[in-house]
N, C-alpha and C positions, 0 to 999 in steps of 0.2 A: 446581511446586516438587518436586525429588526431593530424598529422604531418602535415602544412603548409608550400610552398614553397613559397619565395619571389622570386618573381619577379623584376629586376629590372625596373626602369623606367622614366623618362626623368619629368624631374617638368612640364612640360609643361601637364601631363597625369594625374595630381594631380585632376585638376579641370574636366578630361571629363574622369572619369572611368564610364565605361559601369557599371550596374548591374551585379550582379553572378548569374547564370541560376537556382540556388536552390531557389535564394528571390522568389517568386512566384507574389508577388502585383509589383513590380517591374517590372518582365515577362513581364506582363500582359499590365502594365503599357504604356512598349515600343511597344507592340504587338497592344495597343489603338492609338499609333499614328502611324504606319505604316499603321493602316486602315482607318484612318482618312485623309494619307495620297495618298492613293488608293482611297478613297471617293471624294476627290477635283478632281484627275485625272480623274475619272470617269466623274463627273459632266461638265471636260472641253470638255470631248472629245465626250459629248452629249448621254454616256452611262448610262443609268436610270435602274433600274429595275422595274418600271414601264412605259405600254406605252403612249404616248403623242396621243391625238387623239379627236375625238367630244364624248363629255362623261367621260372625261379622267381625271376631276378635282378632283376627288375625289379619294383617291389610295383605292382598292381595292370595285372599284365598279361592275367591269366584276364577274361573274361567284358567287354574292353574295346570288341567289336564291340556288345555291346545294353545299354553302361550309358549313361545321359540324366545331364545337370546338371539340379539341381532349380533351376526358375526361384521368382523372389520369391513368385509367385503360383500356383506349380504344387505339389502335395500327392501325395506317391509312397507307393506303400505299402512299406514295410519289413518285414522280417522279423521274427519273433520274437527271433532272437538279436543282432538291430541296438538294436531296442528295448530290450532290457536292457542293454545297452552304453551308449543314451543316457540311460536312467534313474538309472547308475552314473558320470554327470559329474558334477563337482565344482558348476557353477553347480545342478545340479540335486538335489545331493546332502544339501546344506546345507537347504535348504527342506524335503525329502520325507522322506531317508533319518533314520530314528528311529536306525536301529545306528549311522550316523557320527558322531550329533551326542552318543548314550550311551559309544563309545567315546573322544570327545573327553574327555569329562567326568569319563568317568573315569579318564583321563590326566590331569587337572588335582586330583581328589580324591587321586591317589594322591603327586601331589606337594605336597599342602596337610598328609597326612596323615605323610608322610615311613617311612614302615612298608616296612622292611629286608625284613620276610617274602615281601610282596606282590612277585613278579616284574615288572617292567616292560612298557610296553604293547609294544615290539617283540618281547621275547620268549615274547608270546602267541600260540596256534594264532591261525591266517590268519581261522578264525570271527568272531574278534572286534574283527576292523578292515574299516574299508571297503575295498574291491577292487575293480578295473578287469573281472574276470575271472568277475562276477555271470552273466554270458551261460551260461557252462558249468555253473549249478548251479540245482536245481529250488525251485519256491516253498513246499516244508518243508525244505528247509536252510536258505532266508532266515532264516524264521521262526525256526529254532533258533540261531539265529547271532545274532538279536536277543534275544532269551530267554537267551544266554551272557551277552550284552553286558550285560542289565538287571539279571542276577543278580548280576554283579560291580559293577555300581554302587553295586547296593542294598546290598553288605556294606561298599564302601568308606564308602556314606554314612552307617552304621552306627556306622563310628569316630567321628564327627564331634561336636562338639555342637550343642545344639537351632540357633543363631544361624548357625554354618556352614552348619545342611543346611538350611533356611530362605533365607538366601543364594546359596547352588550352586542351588539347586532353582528358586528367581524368576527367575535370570541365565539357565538354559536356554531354547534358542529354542524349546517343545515349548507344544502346547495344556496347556487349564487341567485337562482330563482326567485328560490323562499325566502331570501335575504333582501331580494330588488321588492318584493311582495310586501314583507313585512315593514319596509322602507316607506312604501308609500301608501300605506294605513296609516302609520304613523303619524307622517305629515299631515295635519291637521290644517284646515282653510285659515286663514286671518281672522280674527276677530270672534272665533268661535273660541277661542283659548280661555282660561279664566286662572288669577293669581296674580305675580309679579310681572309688571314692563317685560316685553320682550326687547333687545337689541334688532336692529336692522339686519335685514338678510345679509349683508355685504360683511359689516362688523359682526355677526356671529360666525360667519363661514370663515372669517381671517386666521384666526388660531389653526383649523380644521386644514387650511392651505398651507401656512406656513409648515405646517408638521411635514404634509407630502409633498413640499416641497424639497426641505432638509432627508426627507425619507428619497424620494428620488437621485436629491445629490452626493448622496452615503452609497448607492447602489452603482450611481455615474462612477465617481472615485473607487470602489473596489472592482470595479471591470475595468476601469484602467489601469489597476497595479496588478491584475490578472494577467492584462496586456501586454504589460511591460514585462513579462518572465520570459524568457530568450523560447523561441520557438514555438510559444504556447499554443497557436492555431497548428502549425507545420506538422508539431508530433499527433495532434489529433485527427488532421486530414490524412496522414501517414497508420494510424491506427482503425480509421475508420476503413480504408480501402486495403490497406496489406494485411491488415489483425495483430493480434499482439506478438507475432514471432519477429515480424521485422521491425515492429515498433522497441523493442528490445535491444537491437544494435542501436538507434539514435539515442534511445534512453541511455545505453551504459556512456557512449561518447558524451554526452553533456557530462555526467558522473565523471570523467575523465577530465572534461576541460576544469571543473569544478576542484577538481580535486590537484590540477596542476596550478592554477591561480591561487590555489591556496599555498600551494609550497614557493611560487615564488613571491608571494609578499614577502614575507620574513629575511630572503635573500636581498630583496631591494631593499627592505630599509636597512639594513644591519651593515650588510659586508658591500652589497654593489654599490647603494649611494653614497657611501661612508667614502669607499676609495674613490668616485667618483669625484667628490669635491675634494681631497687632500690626493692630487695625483702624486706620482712619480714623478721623478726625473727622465726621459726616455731615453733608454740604451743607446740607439745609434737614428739615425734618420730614418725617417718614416717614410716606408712604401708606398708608389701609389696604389688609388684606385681604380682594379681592373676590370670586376665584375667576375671574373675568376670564383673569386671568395665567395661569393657565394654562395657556390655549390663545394668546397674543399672547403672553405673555414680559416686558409688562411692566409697569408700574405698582408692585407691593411689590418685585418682583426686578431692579428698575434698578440701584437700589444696593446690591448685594450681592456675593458672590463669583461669579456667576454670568454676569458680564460685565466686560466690558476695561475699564470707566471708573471701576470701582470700584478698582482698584490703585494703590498710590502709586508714584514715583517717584523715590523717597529712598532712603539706607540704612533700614533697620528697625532701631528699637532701644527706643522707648518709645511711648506714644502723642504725640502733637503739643500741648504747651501752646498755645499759640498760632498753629492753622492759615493761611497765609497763600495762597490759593487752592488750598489741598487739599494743600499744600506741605510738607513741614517741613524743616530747616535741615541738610543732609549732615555742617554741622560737630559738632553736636550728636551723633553715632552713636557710639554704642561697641561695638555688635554689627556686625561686618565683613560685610551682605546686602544686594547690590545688590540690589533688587527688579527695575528695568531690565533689568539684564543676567540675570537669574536668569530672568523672564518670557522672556527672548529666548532663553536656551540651552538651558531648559526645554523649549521646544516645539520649538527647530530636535534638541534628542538626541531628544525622544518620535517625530518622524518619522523620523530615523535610525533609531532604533531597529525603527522600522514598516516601513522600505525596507527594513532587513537579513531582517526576518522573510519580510517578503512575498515576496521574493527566492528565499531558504534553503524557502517553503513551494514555491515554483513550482518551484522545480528538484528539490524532493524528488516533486512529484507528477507530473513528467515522467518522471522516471525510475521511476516506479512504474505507469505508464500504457505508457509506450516500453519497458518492460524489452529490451534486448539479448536477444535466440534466444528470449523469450517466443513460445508459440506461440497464433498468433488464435483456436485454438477448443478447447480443453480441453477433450472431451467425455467422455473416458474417466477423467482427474480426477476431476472432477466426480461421475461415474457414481459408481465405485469406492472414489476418496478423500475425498469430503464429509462422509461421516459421523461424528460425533465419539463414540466410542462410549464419552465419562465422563460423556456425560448419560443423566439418571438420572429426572430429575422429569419429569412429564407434558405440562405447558408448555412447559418447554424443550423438550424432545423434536419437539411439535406445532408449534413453532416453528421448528426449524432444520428439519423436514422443508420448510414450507412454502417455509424459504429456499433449496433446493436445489430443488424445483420449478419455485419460479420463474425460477432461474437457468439450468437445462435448456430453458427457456422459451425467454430470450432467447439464451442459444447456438444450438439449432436456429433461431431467427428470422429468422439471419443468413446461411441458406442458403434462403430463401424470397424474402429480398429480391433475389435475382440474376433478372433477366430479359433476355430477347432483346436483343437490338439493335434500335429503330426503324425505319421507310421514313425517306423522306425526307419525306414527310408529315406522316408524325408527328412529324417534328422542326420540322420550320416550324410545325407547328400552333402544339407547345409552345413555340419561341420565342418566337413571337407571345404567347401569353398568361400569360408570365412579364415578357416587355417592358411588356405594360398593367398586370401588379399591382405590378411597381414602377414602372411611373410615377401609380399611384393614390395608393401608397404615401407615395413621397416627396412628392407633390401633397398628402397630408393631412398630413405632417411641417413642408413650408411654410406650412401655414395656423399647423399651432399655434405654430410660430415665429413669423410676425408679430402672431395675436392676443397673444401673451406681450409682444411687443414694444409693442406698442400701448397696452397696460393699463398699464405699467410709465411709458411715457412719461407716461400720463392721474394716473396718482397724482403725477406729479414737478410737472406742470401744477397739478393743485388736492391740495396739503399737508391732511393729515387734522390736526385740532386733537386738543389731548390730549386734550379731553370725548367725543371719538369717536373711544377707544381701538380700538372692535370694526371699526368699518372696514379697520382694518391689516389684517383679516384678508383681503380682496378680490383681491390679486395671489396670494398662495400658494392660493386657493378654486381662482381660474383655474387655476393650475398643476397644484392635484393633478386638478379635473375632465380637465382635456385627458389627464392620465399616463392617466389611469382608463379615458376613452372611446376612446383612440387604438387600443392592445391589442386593443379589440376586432374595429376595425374591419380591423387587420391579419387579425387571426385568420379574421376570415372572409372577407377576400380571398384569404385561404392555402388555402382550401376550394377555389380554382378550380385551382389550381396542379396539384392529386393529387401530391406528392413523393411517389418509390417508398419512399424510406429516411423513416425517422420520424427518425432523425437528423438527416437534412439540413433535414428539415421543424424541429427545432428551432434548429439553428442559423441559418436563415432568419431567423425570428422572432426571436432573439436579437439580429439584425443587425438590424433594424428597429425593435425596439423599442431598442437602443442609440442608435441614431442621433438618433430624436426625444430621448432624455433627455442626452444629451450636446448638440446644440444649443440646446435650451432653458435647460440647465447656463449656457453660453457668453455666452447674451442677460442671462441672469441677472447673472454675472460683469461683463459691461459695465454692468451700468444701476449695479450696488452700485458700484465702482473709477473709471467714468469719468462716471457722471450725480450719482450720490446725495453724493460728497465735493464737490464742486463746490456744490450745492444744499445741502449744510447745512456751511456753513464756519462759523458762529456755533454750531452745536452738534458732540455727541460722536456724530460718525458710525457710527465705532467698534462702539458701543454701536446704533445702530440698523441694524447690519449683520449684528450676531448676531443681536438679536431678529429681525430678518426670516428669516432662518435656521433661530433654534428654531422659528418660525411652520411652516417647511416641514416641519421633520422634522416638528410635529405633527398638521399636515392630512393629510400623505403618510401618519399613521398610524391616521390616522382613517379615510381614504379604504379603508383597507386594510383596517378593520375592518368597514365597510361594505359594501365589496365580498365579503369573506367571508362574512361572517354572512345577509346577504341576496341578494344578489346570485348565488353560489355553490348557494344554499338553490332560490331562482326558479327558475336554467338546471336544477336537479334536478329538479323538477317537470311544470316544461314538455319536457325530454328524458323522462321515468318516462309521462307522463300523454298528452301530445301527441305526440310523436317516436316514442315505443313502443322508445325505444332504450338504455333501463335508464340510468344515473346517466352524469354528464360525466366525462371524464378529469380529470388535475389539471393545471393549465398550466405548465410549468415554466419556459417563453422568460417571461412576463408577471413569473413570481413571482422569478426570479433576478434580475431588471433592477430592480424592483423594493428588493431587498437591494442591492445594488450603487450603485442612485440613492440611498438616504438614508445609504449608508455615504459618498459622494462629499457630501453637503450635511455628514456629522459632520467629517470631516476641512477642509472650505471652513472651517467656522465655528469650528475650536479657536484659531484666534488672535481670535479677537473673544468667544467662550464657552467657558473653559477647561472650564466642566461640561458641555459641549455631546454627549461620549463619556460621561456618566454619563445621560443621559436617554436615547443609542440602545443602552446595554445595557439601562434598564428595557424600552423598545421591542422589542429582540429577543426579552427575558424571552417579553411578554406575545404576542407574535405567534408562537414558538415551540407555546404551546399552543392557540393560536386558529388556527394554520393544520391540527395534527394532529387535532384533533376535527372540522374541517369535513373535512379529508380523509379519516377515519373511516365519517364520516354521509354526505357529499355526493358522494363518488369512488370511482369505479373506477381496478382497474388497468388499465393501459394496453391497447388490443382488439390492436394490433399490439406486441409484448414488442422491446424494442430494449436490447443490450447498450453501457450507459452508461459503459463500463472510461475515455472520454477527458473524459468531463465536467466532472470535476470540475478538471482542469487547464487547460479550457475556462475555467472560472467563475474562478478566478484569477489566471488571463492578463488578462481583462480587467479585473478588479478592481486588477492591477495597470497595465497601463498607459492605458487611456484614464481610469481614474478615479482612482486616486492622481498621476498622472505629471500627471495636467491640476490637481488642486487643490495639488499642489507649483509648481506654474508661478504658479497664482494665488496662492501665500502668499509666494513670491520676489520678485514683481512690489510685494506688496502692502510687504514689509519693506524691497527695496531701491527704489523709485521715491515712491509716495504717503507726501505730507507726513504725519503722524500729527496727532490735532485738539488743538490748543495748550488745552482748557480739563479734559481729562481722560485720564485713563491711564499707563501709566509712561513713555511716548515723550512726552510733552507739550510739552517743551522744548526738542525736536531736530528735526531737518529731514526726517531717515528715523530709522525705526527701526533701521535697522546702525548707526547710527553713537551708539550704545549701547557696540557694541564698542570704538571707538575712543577714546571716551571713558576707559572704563575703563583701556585701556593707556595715555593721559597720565595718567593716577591713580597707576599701577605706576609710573612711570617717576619722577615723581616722591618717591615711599615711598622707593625706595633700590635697592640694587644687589640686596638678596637676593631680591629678585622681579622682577627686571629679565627673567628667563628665558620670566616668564608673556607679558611683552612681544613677544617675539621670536618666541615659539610662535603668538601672534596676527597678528603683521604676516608670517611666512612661509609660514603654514600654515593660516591663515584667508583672508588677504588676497590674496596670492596665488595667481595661477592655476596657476602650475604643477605642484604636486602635485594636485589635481584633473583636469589632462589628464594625469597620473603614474601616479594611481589608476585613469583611465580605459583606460589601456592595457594594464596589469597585469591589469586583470579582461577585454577583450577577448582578451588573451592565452591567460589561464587557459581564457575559456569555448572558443578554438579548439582547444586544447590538450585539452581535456576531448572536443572533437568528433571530432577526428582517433583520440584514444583508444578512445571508440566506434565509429568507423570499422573500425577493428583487431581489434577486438573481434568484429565481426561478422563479418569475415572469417575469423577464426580458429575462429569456432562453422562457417560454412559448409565450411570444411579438415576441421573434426571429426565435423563429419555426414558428408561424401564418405569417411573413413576410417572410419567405424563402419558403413557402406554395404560398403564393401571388404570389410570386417571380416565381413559376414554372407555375403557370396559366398564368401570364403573356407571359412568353416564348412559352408556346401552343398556345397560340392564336395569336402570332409575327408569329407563324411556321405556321402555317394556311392559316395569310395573306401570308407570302413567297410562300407558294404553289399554291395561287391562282395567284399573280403574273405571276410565273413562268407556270401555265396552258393558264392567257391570253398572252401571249408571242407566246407559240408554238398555239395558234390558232391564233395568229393574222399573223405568219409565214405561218402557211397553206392557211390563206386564200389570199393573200398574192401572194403565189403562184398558188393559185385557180384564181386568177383573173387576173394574167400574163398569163395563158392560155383559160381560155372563161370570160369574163364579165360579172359580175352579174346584172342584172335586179331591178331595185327599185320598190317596190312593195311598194306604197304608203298606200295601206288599211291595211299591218297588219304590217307597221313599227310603232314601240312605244318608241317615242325618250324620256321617262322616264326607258326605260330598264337600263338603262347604269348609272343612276347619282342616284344611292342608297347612303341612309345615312353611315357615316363611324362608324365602329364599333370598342366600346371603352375596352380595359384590364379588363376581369372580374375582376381584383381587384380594377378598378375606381368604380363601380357599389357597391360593396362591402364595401368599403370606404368609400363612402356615398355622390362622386362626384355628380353633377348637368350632364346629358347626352350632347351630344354636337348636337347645331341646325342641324337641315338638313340644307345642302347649295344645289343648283345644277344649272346648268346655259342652257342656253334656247341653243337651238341647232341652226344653221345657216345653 
């Protein structure tokens, strides 16, 4: 947050405001006509940098037999008077030169101050401007030509008041030195002042305080809304000591809790506190509570808001006098709320709304991973520009060092990872034993597939009675054991492999462990849609489809705490105690697959468990701090540093498509083909659940004309495919259109690199001719003076009045270009 001061100023300042020393083309700009303006002077007063003489038509003909082009990599020695010549350029001027940047300033004091007396800056001795023409003067005229310059500053800033020269003095590009220096010149003694009353020190400094007071408090208030961003210091103390590989799991799970809080707002206001305040009538007596339910989902929480059978089917408008199977009578409504249709539109906008986000997150973290002319190794960045130097506290301090260590870490990493080329031995070796650990692999992905498969059939076979509620828990045990043991087994078949890249070594894992949890997803999927509705047509399947659901988020988060807390704790021990090879890494293929699988069960089960997304953000809560203290105590960072810049658009790629794309398949499948169960839920009476929809338009259609519109918007734009393959072309459109644009894009950075390429040969070869200039200068000086003391002899036999009048040589980028070379000229000698 900056504070800007105004300055006052006179209308007359409106039209001739100087530039601000930060615009930099600007700068540059005024810096172009100041030398332009020294270039006319020059040329009146018959000062050339080249000399005038027989030979002399051509600029850099002297000394053309032993001058070199300075190559990229070649470093020529210059002369002294080249050297101040380059010291005296405008790019160099601005950074270095104190006199150009005091003579600027006080070119802008004298027009803030508007003072008739003060002569203008062009009509100042030549001392007190910058000059091209520094080469011909020694280093105590510099000096006194900046000591003109400072004097005059310091009287214009004299006129000024406290808030001006306070202002002028911060806006200068000049260290804090020069600034405490110029400060207290400034300050002039009492009573040596002359002009208008001064205010009292107290009352002129009050404005000057108040500012940095409100300036302090704008800086207070944005580090506390900094503050307040869930984790803010945690992910940086995590990024600073692990690097950005494992800062990537914590990153994607906020992205997840973010993204679950989103979905279930829309459920709570709509459909769960709807029915919340207009309950039901309750079926039969209400179970106790056993504490059971918690971990199975059901017994006290069957009949609640916390599953699909609990909803009614009716408008909402009172309680039901007279329940007649859970029913109450549509004619009776006076409040206009499908609950049907409201449950249906409800959850198909919450995933709308979830596809748009997931979407808009993928493509923002593509583009922030891919950036266009980004370059792969920033090391001088990093080096140079890491440091933030408004921290202040010791902590912070200790901490952002540790993060730019570690980041130097895994930038150099990634020039370690490059190795030879193999024999041909080594490559069949390693084929070979990439072939057996995936067929190990997949060989143990097949088992847990069919033991899942097997168990699922074995409970459909023998039905668990309600008195042995805890059994239900037997198919999800299965489940999460195998998620739990398989990880590992991967993980140490990846030991035989040796990946050179710890990248590829993640993403390995990543594939394997996706694999098994996506087809056990899929087994799952069938036994619920194609076994479990069929086997319980006399009850609310429904309902026994979330609770096997909550079952899993809550074993999978059991498992996971188990696996942390102990399991994490063990591999520490036995690596510190046995292995002698100090603490385990932290897993991050196990642990992201992991998020991704119970974020893929939260979105299966929000049509059957609208609070299904309020139970995996308490989960994330609590796995948020149970993962960062075990990584804390139990983890190192990684022994090989691997720069994570793609991961995390890695973790949301798949997040979006094989696991949202596949439980949108499953809720489509579920809404448009399976019957819904005829003794509970809001679908009870209908064949599918869409046709909810259609219901409600003979509703409309009937009411009258003035919502005959809501009609039409449903049978064309719902019902219909055609806007659907409409939308789908429009966005493959955009996204080509978007790809062709980067294409362009890149090509035009590659144009700008080859021309700023050009751009630097040209300037070597400008500096080349400078130097030869500047060599026939000081020979034509000595000789010069060689000939004010004896006279030289013309020696007619080996004078060669072609020495002197060589062709002129053109910018290697004209040559390159594909310019035409320029004639030789030369003119006959007299």
């Amino acid at each position: 947050m900056a504070f800007v001061l105004d300055v006052s100023e006179t209308p007359e300042d409106q039209g001739s405001r100087e530039p601000s020393p930060y615009d930099e083309s600007e700068v540059h700009h005024s810096f172009h006509q100041l030398i332009l303006e020294q270039s006319e002077r020059a040329a009146e007063e018959g000062l050339e940098l080249q000399l005038l003489g027989p030979g002399a038509g051509t600029p850099g003909a002297a000394g053309s037999d032993r001058q070199a082009l300075l190559g990229p990599e070649g470093a020529a020695t210059h002369s002294a008077a080249t050297l101040r010549i380059l010291a005296s350029m405008p790019s160099r001027t601005i950074g270095r030169s104190h006199g150009a940047i005091i003579s600027r300033y006080y070119h802008r004091t004298v027009q803030l101050r508007r003072r008739a007396s003060r002569p203008p800056l062009g009509d100042l001795g030549h001392a007190a401007r910058p000059s091209l023409r520094l080469y011909d003067l020694e280093l105590d005229s510099m000096a006194l030509e900046e000591e003109e310059k400072r004097a005059l500053l310091v009287k214009e800033l004299q006129g000024l008041t406290l808030a001006q020269q306070d202002h002028m003095l911060r806006s200068m590009p000049l260290g804090l030195a020069e600034k405490r220096r110029l400060r207290e010149e400034t300050r002039t003694p009492r009573g040596k002042r002359r002009g208008r009353p001064r205010l009292p020190p107290c009352c002129s400094r009050l404005p000057h305080a108040r500012v940095l007071a409100l300036h302090h408090l704008g800086l207070g208030l944005l580090s506390g809304l900094r503050s307040l961003a869930p984790w803010h210091y945690t992910l940086k103390q995590i990024g600073g000591q692990f690097g950005s590989s494992v800062l990537s799991y914590f990153l994607f799970l906020k992205t997840l809790l973010a993204f679950n809080v989103l979905l279930l707002l829309p459920l709570l206001a709509f459909v769960v506190g709807v029915q919340a305040a207009f309950p039901p009538a309750p079926p039969g007596p209400v179970p106790t509570f056993t504490g059971l339910e918690l971990l199975t989902g059901g017994g006290r929480f069957t009949d609640t808001v916390m599953y699909y059978g609990y909803y009614s089917n009716a408008t909402l408008n009172r309680l039901c006098a007279s329940p007649l199977d859970g029913q109450c009578a549509p004619e009776a409504a006076s409040l206009p709320y499908n609950m049907p249709l409201a449950y249906l539109f409800t959850v198909g906008a919450a995933f709308f709304i979830t596809c748009i986000t997931l979407v808009y997150s993928m493509s923002r973290s593509f583009g922030e991973s891919y950036r266009v002319g980004s370059a792969s190794g920033a090391h001088a960045v990093t080096v140079f520009c890491s440091w933030d130097h408004k921290v202040t506290q010791r902590r912070a301090s200790r901490l952002q060092r540790d993060n730019i260590r570690t980041q130097l870490k895994e930038l150099l990493a990634e020039w370690q990872l490059q190795r030879g080329p193999r024999g041909v031995c080594g490559r069949l070796r390693r084929a070979v034993v990439l072939a057996l650990v995936w067929l190990l692999c997949l060989g143990t992905t097949l088992g847990c597939t069919v033991a899942v498969y097997a168990f699922s059939e074995l409970t459909i076979q023998s039905p668990v009675s309600a008195e042995r509620e805890g059994a239900l828990l037997g198919l999800p045990f299965v489940v999460g054991l195998l998620n739990l043991a398989a990880p590992y087994l991967y993980r140490g078949l990846a030991v035989l492999e040796r990946q050179d890249s710890p990248v590829m070594e993640v993403y390995v894992a990543i594939c394997r462990n996706l694999i098994l949890k996506m087809v056990v997803l899929g087994i799952l999927c069938y036994h619920w849609l194609g076994r479990r509705v069929g086997a319980l047509k006399d009850q609310c399947w429904e309902n026994f489809v979330g609770q096997e659901l909550y079952r899993l988020v809550v074993t999978d988060f059991l498992f996971t705490l188990l696996d942390t807390l102990f399991g994490e704790l063990v591999w520490r021990l036995i690596s510190e105690k046995q292995l002698r090879r100090g603490k385990p890494e932290f897993d991050i293929a196990r642990n992201v697959l992991e998020l991704i699988y119970g974020q893929t069960l939260t979105w299966l089960g929000v049509l059957f468990s609208p609070l299904l997304p309020a139970v995996q953000v308490v989960k994330l809560l609590l796995l948020f701090y149970v993962k960062k203290t075990s990584l804390m105590a139990n983890c190192q960072a990684p022994r090989r540093p691997w720069l994570a810049s793609h991961m995390s658009t890695v973790f949301i790629s798949l997040l979006c498509f094989p696991s949202f794309l596949g439980a949108a398949i499953f809720l489509c499948y579920a809404i448009w083909q399976v019957k819904p169960s005829s003794l509970c839920g809001p679908f009870r009476t209908l064949d599918t659940m869409y046709e909810a929809g259609k219901v409600w338009v003979h509703r409309l259609e009937r009411a009258g004309p003035r919502v005959s519109w809501l009609s039409w918007v449903h049978r064309y734009l719902v019902e219909n495919t055609f806007p659907v393959y409409l939308v789908s072309a429009l966005l493959l459109a955009m996204i080509y259109l978007n790809i062709q644009v980067v294409k362009g894009q890149r090509k035009v950075i590659c144009l700008l690199k080859e021309q700023i390429s050009n751009e630097g040969e040209d300037k070597i070869f400008l500096i080349n001719k400078l130097h030869s200039v500047c060599e026939r200068k000081e020979r034509g000086r000595a000789g010069r003076t060689q000939a004010a003391v004896t006279p030289p002899a013309l020696d007619a036999d080996n004078w060669d009045p072609w020495q002197d009048s060589a062709a002129p040589s053109s910018p290697p980028s004209a040559h390159r270009l594909g310019s035409a070379p320029t004639a030789l000229q030369t003119e006959t000698p007299t």
